[in-house]
DOTOR-394821 format. One line per 8 residues: number of its first residue (from 1); their letters; for each residue x, y, z of C-alpha. Coordinates in Angstrom, 2 decimals. Layout:
% DOTOR-394821
NUM = a = X,Y,Z | ...
% end
This chain:
% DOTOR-394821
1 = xxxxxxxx = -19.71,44.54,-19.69 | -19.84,44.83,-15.59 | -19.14,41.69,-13.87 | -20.10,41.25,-10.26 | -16.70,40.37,-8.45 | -15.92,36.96,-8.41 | -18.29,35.94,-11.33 | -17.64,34.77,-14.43
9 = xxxxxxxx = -19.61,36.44,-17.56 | -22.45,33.91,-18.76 | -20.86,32.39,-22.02 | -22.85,33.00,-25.90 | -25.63,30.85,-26.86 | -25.45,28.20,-28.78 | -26.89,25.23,-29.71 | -26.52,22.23,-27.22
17 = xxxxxxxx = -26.13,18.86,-28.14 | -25.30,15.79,-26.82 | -24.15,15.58,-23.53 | -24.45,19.36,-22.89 | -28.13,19.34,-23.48 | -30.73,19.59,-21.32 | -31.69,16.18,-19.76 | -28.83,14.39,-21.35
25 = xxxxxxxx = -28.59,12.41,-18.24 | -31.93,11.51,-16.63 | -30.62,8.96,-14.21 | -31.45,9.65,-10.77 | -28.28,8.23,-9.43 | -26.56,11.25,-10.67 | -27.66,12.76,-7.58 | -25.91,15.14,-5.60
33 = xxxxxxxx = -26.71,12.95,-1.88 | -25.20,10.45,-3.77 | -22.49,11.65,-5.21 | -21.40,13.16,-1.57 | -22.04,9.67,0.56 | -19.68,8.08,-1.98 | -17.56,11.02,-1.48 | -17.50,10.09,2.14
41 = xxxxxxxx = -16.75,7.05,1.75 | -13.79,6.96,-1.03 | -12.44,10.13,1.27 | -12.23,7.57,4.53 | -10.41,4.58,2.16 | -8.46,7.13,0.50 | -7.25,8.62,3.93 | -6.43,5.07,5.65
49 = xxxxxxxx = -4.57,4.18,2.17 | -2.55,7.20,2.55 | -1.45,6.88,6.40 | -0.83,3.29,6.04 | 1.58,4.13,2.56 | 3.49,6.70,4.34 | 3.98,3.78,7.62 | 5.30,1.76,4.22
57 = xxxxxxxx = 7.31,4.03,3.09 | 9.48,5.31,6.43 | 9.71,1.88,7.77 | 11.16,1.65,3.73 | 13.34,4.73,3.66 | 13.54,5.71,7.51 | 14.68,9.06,8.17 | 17.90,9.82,10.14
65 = xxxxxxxx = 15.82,11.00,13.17 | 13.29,7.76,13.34 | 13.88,4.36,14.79 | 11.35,1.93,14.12 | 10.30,-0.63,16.70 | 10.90,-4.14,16.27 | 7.49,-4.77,18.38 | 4.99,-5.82,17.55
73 = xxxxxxxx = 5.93,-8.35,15.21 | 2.99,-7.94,13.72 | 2.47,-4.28,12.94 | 4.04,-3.92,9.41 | 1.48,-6.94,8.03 | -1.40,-5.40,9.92 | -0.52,-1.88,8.33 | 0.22,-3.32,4.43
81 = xxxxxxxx = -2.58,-5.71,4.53 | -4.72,-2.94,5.45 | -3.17,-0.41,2.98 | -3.93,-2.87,0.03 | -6.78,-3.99,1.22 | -8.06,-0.75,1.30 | -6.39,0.46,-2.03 | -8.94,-2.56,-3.75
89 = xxxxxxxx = -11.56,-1.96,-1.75 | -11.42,1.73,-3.46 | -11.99,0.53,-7.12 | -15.54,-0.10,-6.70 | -15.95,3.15,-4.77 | -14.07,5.16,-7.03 | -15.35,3.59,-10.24 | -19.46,4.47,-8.85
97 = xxxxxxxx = -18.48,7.69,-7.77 | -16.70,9.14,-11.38 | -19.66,7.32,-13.15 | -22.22,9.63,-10.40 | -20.78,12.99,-11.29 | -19.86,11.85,-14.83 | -22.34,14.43,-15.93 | -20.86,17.33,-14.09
105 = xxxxxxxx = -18.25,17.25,-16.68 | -20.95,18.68,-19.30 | -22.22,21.51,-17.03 | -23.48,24.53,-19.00 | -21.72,26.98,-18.35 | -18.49,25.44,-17.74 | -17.38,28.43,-15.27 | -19.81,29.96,-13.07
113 = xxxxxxxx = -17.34,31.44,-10.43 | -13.76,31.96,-8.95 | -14.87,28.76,-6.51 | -16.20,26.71,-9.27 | -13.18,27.14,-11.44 | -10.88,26.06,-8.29 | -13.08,23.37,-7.86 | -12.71,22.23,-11.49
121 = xxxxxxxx = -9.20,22.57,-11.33 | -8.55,19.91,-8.67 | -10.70,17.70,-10.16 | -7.84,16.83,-12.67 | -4.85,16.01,-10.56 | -7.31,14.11,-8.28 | -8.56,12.01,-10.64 | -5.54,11.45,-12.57
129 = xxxxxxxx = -3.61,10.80,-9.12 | -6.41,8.49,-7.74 | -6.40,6.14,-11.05 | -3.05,6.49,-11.07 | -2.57,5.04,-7.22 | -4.64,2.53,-8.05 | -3.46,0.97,-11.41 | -0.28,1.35,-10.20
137 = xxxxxxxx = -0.76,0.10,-6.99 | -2.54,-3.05,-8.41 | 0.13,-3.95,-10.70 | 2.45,-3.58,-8.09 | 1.07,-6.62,-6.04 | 1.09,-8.74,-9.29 | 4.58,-7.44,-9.63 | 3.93,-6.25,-13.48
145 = xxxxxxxx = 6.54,-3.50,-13.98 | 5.57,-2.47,-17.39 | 6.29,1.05,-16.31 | 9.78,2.26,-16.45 | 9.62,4.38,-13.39 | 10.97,3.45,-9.92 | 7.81,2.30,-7.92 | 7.96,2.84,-4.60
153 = xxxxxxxx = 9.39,6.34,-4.62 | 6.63,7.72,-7.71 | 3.88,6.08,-5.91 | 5.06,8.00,-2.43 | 5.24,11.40,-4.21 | 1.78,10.70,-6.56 | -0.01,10.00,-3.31 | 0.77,13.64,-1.79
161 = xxxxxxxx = -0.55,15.37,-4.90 | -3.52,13.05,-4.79 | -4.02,13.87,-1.14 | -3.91,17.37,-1.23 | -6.02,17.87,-4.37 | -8.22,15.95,-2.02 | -8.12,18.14,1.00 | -8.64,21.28,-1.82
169 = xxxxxxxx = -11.65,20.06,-3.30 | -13.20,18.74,0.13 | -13.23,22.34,1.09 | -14.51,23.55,-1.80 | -17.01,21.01,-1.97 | -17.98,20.98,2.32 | -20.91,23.04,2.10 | -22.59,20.32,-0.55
177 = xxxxxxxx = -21.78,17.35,1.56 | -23.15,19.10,4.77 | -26.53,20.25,2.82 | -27.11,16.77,1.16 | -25.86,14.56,4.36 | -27.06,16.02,6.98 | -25.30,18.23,9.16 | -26.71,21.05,10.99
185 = xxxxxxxx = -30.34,22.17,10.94 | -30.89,22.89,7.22 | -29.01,19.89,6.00 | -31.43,17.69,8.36 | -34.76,19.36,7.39 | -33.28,18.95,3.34 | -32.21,14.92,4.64 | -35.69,14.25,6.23
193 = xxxxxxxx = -37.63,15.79,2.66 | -35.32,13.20,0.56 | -35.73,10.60,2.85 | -39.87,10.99,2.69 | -39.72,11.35,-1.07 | -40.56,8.74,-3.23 | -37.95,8.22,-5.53 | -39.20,8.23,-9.13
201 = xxxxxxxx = -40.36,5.35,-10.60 | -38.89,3.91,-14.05 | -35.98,0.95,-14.35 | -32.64,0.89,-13.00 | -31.17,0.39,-9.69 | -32.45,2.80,-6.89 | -30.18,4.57,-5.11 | -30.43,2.36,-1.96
209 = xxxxxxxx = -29.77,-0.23,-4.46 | -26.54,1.66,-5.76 | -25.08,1.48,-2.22 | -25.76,-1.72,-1.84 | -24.06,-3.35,-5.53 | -20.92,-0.87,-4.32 | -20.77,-2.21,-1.10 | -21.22,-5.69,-1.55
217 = xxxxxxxx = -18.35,-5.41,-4.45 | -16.08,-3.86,-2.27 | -17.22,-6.32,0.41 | -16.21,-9.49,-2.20 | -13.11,-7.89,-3.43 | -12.00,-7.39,0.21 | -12.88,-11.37,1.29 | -11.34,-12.93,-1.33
225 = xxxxxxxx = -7.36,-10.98,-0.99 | -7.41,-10.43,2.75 | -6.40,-13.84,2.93 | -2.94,-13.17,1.81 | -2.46,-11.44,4.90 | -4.86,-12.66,7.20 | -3.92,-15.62,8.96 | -6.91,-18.75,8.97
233 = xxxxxxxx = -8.30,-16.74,5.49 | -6.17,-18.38,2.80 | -8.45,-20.85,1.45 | -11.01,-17.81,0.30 | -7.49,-15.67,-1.10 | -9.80,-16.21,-4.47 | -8.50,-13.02,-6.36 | -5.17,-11.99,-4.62
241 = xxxxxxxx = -2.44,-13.24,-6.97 | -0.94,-15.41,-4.53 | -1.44,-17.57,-1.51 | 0.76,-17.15,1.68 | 1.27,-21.03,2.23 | 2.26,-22.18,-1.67 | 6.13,-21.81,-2.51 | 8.91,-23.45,-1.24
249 = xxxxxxxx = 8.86,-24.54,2.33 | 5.32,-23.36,2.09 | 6.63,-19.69,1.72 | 5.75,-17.93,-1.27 | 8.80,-16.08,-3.36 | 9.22,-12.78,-4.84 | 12.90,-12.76,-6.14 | 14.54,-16.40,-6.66
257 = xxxxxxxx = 18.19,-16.77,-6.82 | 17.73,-17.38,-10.33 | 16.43,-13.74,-10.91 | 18.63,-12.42,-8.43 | 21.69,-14.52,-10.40 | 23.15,-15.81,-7.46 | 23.08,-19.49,-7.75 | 26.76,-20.08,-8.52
265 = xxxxxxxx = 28.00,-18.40,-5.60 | 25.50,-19.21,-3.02 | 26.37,-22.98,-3.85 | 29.86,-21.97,-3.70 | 31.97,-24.38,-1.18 | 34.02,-21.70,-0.30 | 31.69,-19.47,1.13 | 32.36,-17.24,3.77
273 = xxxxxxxx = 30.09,-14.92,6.05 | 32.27,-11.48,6.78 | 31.43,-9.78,10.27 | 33.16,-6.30,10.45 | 34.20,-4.55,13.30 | 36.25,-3.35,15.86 | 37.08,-7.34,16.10 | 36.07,-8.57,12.86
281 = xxxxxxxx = 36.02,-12.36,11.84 | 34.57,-14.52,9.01 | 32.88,-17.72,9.29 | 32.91,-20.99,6.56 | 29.19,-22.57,6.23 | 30.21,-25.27,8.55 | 31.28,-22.64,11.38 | 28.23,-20.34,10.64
289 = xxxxxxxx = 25.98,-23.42,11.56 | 27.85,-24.54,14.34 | 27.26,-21.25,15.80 | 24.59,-20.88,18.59 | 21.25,-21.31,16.91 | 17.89,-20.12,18.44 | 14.66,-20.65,16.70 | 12.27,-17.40,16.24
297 = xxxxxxxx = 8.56,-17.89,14.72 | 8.21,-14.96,12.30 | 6.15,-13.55,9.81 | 7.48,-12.08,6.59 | 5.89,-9.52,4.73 | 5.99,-7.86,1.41 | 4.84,-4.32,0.13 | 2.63,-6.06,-2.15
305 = xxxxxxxx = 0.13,-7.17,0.97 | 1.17,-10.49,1.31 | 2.31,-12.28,4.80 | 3.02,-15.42,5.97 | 4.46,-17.58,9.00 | 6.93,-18.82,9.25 | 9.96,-20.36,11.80 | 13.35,-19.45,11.12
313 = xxxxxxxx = 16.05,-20.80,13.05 | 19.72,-19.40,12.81 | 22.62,-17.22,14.82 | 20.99,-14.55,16.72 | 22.33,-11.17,15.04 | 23.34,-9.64,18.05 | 25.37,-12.38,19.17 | 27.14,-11.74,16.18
321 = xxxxxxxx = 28.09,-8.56,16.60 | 28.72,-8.96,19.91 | 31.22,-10.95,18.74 | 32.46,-8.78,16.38 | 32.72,-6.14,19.04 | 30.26,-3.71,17.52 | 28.11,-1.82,20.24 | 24.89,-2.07,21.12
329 = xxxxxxxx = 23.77,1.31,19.65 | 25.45,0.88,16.06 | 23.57,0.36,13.48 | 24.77,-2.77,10.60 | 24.35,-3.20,7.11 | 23.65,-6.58,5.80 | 25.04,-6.92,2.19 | 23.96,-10.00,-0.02
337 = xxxxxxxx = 25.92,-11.65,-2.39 | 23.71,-9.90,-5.08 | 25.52,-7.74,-7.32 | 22.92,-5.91,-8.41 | 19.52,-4.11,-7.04 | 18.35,-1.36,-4.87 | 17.77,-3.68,-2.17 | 20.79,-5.82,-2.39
345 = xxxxxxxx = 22.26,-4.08,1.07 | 19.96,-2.93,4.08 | 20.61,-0.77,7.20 | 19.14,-2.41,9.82 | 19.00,0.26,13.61 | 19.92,-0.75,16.73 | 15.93,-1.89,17.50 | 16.05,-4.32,14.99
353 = xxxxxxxx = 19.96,-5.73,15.15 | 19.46,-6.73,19.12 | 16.15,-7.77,19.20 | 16.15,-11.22,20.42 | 14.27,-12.67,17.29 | 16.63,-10.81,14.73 | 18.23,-14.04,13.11 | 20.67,-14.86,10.41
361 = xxxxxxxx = 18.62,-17.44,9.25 | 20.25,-21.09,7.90 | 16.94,-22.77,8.46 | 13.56,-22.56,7.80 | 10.34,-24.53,9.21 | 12.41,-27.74,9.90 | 14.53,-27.60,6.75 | 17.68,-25.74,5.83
369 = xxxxxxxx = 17.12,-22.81,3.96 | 15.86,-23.41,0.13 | 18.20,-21.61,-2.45 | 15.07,-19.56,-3.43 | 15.13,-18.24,0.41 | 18.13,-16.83,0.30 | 20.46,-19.68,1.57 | 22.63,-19.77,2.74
377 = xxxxxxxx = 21.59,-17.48,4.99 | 19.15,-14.32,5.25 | 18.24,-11.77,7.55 | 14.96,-12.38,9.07 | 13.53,-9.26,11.76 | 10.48,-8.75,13.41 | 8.48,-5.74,11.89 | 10.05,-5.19,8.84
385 = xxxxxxxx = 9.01,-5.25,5.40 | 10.11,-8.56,3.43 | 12.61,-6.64,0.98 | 14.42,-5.02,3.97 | 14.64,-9.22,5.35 | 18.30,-9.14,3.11 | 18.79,-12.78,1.35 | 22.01,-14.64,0.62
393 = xxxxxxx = 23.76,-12.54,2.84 | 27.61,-12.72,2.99 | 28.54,-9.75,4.84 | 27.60,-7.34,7.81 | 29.28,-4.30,8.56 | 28.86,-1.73,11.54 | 28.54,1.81,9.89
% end
């Protein structure tokens, strides 16, 4: 049998039942207008997720080549806060859309051409990578590791797959979005005889009415977590699981000294902060705080969308290393006196080590530095994400 090119032969007939017959799924919200607004949407949260991750990730796992700014001192919490808030804001989105084309999974026949079987083909590792993102990326900001992969680097390399199966099946799917939205003459003249139709009568929500339930969830879920980043918003932090302002010192806490099994030596009275370099000295508690302090007001940030101010007062880093002889354009590592941990050690780049606000913190808003906070001392940086801001440091070290 003669195929025309690029056409798949019509498949045997046989009985269809189910969800492959013939008005198995008479809602009119599985509607192609609204399957490609939703598309839209979930497209534009998807993208400013993505950006905003890979801003996580490099100010994470810089490359050789970049330096990251230490100004703002806000930009990291504006750029996670947004990146989870946008991450939950997609659930709702994501959740209406699969339940939309739900019924495109039953399509009779299952094939009809080369285009149709690419587009079928990135539906899986879209889907798969989108609820992947998500669950994932949920459970990360309740910190439930359940999963016995490394976080931060699967979710980086999940969200490129997820991205460009994306980009794939927006191409394939363009010419749909542009006749059902509205672009160009056709797609307005096919707009304006949707618009004027009545939509069939019967129960249910309408599709107006679909927009609105999705937007108003997304709306909710995005009111009641933003305030674990936004400042004046805590009180409505109803469904974030935590609020910037409870925890000691009125600073929440992701890893306590108990976790990170560094009580005994933090308390030890023998402690002793190294400085190495071309003039290297160490310092006792006692000397450490009798060191020039400054005071910097700071907020700290985590990957899981939380921030929170705070003041930190402390040794300026660069004063250290000035005294330690190390030059201005070296960049230090700051070791804790964990023993254990991918982020027990940090790098932190010239930017970062003599900005003026860099501190070695021993105090914290009035009080010295809770055990839970890293005392005795920690690293605390403008711009830079919380598990970069070393606790119970003990040594730094010009590479």
């Amino acid at each position: 049998m003669r195929v025309p090119s690029g056409r798949f032969p019509h498949p045997p007939a046989f009985p269809r039942r189910g969800p492959l017959r013939e008005g198995a799924f008479p809602s009119r919200l599985h509607d192609p207008r609204v399957a490609a607004l939703l598309g839209i949407w979930l497209g534009i949260a998807f993208g400013v997720c993505f950006l905003t991750g890979l801003v996580s990730h490099f100010m994470q796992h810089p490359p050789s080549f970049l330096d990251w700014p230490s100004r703002p001192v806000w930009l990291y919490r504006a750029t996670q806060g947004l990146h989870v808030a946008t991450g939950l804001a997609t659930v709702p989105l994501l959740l209406a859309k699969l339940w939309t084309v739900y019924p495109r999974l039953w399509e009779w026949p299952p094939v009809r051409s080369a285009a149709h079987a690419l587009e079928r083909l990135t539906i899986v590792p879209l889907i798969a990578g989108a609820v992947f993102q998500l669950a994932t990326g949920i459970a990360n900001t309740a910190q439930w590791y359940r999963f016995r992969f490394f976080f931060t680097v699967t979710h980086y390399w999940v969200a490129w797959m997820t991205v460009g199966a994306l980009l794939v099946h927006v191409a394939v799917k363009l010419a749909v979005v542009r006749a059902n939205v509205g672009s160009g003459r056709a797609g307005r003249a096919h707009l304006t005889d949707r618009r004027s139709a009545p939509e069939p009568a019967g129960e249910g929500l309408s599709r107006r009415g679909l927009g609105v339930a999705v937007g108003t969830a997304a709306g909710v879920i995005t009111l009641t977590t933003a305030g674990q980043f936004v400042p004046g918003l805590a009180r409505l932090d109803l469904l974030a699981p935590r609020r910037p302002d409870l925890g000691p010192q009125g600073l929440p806490v992701n890893r306590t000294a108990a976790a990170a099994r560094v009580i005994t030596v933090a308390r030890d009275p023998n402690y002793r902060l190294e400085v190495v370099g071309p003039r290297p000295f160490t310092l006792s508690l006692a000397e450490l705080r009798a060191f020039d302090h400054h005071t910097s007001k700071l907020p700290i940030t985590c990957v899981e969308g939380w921030a929170a101010d705070a003041t930190w007062r402390g040794p300026r880093l660069r004063d250290l290393l000035d005294a330690a002889g190390i030059p201005p354009g070296a960049t230090v590592r700051v070791e804790s006196l964990e023993s254990r941990g991918g982020y027990r050690a940090s790098e932190v780049n010239p930017p970062h080590a003599r900005d003026p606000l860099t501190l070695l913190a021993t105090g914290l808003n009035g009080a010295v530095l809770d055990l839970d906070h890293g005392y005795p001392a920690r690293l605390i940086a403008p711009n830079r994400p919380g598990v970069l801001q070393t606790k119970w440091v003990h040594r730094v070290v010009m590479l």
